[in-house]
C-alpha positions in Angstrom: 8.3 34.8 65.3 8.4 30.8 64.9 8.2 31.2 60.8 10.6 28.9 59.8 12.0 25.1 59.7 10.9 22.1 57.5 9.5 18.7 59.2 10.3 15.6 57.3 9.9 12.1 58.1 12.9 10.5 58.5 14.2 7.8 57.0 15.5 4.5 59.3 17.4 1.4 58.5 15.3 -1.7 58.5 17.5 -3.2 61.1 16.5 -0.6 63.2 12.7 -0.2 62.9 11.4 -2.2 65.8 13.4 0.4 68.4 12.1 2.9 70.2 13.4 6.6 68.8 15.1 7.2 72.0 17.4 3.7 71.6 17.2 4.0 68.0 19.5 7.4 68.8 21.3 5.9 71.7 22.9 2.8 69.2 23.7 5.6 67.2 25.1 8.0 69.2 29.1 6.7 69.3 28.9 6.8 65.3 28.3 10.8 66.0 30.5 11.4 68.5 33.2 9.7 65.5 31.6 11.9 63.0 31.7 14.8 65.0 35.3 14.4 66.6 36.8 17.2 68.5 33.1 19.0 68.5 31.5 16.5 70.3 34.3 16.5 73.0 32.4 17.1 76.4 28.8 17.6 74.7 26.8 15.5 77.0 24.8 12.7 75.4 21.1 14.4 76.0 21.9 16.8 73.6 23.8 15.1 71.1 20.3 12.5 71.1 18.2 15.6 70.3 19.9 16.0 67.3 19.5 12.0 66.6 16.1 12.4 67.3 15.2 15.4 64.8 16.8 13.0 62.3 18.5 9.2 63.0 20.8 9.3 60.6 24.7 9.8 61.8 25.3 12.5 58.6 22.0 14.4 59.0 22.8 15.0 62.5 26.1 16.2 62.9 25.0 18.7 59.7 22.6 20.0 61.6 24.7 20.4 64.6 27.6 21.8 63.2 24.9 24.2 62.0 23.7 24.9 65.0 26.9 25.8 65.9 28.0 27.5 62.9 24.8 29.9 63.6 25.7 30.4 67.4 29.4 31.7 66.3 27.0 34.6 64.4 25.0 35.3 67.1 26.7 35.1 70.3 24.7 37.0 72.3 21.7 34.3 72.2 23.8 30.9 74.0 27.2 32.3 74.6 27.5 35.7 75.3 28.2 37.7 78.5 24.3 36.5 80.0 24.1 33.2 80.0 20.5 31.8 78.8 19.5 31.0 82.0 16.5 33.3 83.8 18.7 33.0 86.9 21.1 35.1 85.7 19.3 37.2 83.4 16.6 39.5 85.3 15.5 41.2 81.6 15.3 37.2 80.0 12.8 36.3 82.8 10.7 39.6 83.0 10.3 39.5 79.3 9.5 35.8 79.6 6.6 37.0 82.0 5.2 39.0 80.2 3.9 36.1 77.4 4.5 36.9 74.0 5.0 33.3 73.6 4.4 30.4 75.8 4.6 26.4 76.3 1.9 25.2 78.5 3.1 21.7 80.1 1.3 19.1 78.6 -0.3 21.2 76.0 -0.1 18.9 73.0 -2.0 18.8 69.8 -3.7 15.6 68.2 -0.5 14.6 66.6 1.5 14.5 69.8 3.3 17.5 69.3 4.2 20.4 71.8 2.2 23.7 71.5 3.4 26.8 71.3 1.2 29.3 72.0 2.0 33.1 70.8 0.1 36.5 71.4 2.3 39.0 70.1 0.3 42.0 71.5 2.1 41.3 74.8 5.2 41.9 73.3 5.9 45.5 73.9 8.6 46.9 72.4 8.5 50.4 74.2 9.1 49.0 77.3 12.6 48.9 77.2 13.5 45.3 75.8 15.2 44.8 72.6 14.8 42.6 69.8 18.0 40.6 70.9 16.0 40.4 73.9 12.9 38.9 72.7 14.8 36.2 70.7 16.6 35.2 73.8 12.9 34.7 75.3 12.1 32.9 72.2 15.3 30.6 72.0 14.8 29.8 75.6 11.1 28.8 75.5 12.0 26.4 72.3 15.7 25.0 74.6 12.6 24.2 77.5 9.7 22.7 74.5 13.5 20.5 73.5 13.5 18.4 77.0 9.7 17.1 76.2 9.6 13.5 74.8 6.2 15.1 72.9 9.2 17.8 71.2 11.5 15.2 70.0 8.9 12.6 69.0 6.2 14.9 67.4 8.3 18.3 66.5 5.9 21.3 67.7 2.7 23.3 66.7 2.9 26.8 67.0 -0.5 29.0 67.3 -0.7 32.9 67.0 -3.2 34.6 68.4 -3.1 38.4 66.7 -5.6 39.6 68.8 -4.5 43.5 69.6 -1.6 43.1 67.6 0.1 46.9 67.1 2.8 48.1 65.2 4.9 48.4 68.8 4.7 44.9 69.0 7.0 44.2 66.1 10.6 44.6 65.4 12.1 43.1 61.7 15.3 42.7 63.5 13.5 39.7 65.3 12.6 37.7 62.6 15.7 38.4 61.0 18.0 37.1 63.7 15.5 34.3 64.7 15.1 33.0 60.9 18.8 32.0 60.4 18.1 29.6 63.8 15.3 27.8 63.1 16.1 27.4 59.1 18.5 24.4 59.3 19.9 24.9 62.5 18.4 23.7 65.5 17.4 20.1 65.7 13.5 21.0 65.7 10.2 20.0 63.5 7.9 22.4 63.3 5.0 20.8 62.3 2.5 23.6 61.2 1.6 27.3 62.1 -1.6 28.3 62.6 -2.4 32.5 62.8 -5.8 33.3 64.1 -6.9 37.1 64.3 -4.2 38.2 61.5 -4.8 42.6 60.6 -3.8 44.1 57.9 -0.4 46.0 59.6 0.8 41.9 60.3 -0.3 40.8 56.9 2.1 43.8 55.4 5.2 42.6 57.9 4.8 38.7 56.8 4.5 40.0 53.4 8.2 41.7 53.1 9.8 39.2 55.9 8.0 35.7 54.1 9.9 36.2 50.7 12.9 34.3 52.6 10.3 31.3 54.0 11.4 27.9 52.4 8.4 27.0 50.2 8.2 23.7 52.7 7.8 26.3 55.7 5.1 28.1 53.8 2.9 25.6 53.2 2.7 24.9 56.8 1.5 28.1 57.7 -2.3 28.4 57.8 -4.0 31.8 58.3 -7.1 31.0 59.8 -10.3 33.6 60.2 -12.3 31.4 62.9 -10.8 29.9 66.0 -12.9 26.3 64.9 -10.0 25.4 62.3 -7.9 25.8 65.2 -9.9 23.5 67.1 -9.3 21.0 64.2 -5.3 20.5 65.0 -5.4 21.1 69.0 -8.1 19.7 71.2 -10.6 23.1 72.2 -10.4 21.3 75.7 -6.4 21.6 76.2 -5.6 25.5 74.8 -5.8 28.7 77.3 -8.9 29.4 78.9 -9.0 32.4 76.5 -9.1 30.3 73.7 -12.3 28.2 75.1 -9.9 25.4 77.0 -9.1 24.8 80.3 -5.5 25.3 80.1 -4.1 27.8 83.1 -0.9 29.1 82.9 0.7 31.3 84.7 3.7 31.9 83.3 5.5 33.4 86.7 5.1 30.9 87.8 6.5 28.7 85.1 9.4 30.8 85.5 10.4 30.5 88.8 10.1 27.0 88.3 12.7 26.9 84.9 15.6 28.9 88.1 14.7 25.8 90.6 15.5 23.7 88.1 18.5 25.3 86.8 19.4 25.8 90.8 19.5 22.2 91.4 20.5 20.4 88.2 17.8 19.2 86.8 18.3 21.1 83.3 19.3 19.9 79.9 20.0 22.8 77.6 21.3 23.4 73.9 24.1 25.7 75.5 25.9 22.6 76.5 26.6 22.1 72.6 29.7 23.6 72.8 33.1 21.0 73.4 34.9 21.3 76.1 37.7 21.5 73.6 35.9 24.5 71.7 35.2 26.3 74.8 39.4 26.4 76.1 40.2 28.1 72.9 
């Protein structure tokens, strides 16, 4: 599912060099909120900063944003439709988040500093009653979540497939399709390579028909990879899923009832915020 976005490095005024990223994006966050005008009205500043920190430069940012929003007005049903993106409200957004198609172990990094994603499509079961609208709403929400981590907006993320069992049930066209337009210019996110371990031939003939729209910068950061040791190479062996030969233990229940006591009490900074105040009365 995560086949798509560009990571660059970013370029940064001399005068700013010696800041941190996060005050780097804080100094200039009011130039934004001017270039942005009425779409910035009641955007708090955490998300306006993510898009800073993707890119600190005042006109890359609000491109992106108005992007991002620009890509939420065609899909609705992801941040701002009738179920909000919150597994609090959404019973089918956290069962299908249980189930682990895709998930983002806290404090699973790789050598660069970046957040892992770790995916194994043949738990994505498609006759089970959930859609592929569905399954991008799990997909959007486990990136929102990756967004809040200092390693995210520092280091951008590494995203490893396992294919393992993968089955023709397990995939829908309509997801990458929908997910594509999001991650292609549109949400302020570096991916920073994909590795695919355990690829069959039915998966090779899907990426094979849905890859003719990758940007050839997205391409090249996909690796297909035919022993787990390459894998190794990018991500400690120590940190990934027990599965996997680490030590990593995730139970993604768990994780999920942890995401609604966090939305319960506040403590939750989400991209569905990125809509004005102004935007939102009209």
């Amino acid at each position: 599912f995560f086949l798509s976005l560009v990571w660059c490095h970013p370029s940064v005024p001399a005068a700013m060099s010696e800041m941190s990223p996060e005050k780097k994006a804080l100094e200039l966050l009011p130039a934004l909120r001017e270039e942005l005008g009425d779409a910035a009205i009641g955007v708090d500043d955490a998300n306006l900063t993510k898009f800073l920190r993707w890119k600190p430069s005042v006109s890359r940012a609000a491109e992106r944003f108005r992007h991002h929003l620009d890509w939420r007005s065609k899909y609705p049903f992801v941040f701002d439709g009738e179920r909000p993106l919150l597994v609090g409200e959404d019973p089918e957004l956290r069962r299908v988040l249980e189930s682990e198609p895709i998930v983002a172990p806290e404090g699973l990094v790789g050598k660069d500093g970046s957040t892992v994603l770790v995916g194994r499509l043949r738990k994505n079961d498609m006759r089970d009653g959930r859609t592929a609208e569905d399954v991008v709403r799990m997909l959007v929400y486990t990136m929102d979540r990756a967004l809040e981590r200092e390693s995210t907006k520092a280091n951008g993320v590494t995203v490893f497939h396992d294919l393992k069992g993968l089955s023709t049930h397990n995939l829908d066209p309509r997801i990458p399709k929908i997910l594509l337009p999001a991650l292609v210019g549109n949400m302020p996110l570096r991916i920073r390579g994909i590795y695919i371990l355990n690829a069959p031939l039915v998966f090779m003939a899907f990426f094979k028909v849905i890859s003719l729209t990758f940007p050839s910068k997205l391409r090249a950061r996909m690796h297909f990879v035919s022993d787990i040791s390459k894998v190794y190479e990018v991500i400690d062996k120590d940190s990934l899923l027990e599965e996997h030969g680490g030590q990593c233990q995730h139970n993604s229940v768990k994780w999920v009832a942890d995401q609604m006591e966090r939305e319960n009490g506040g403590d939750f900074d989400t991209l569905a915020r990125c809509v004005s105040s102004k935007r939102a009365s009209e």
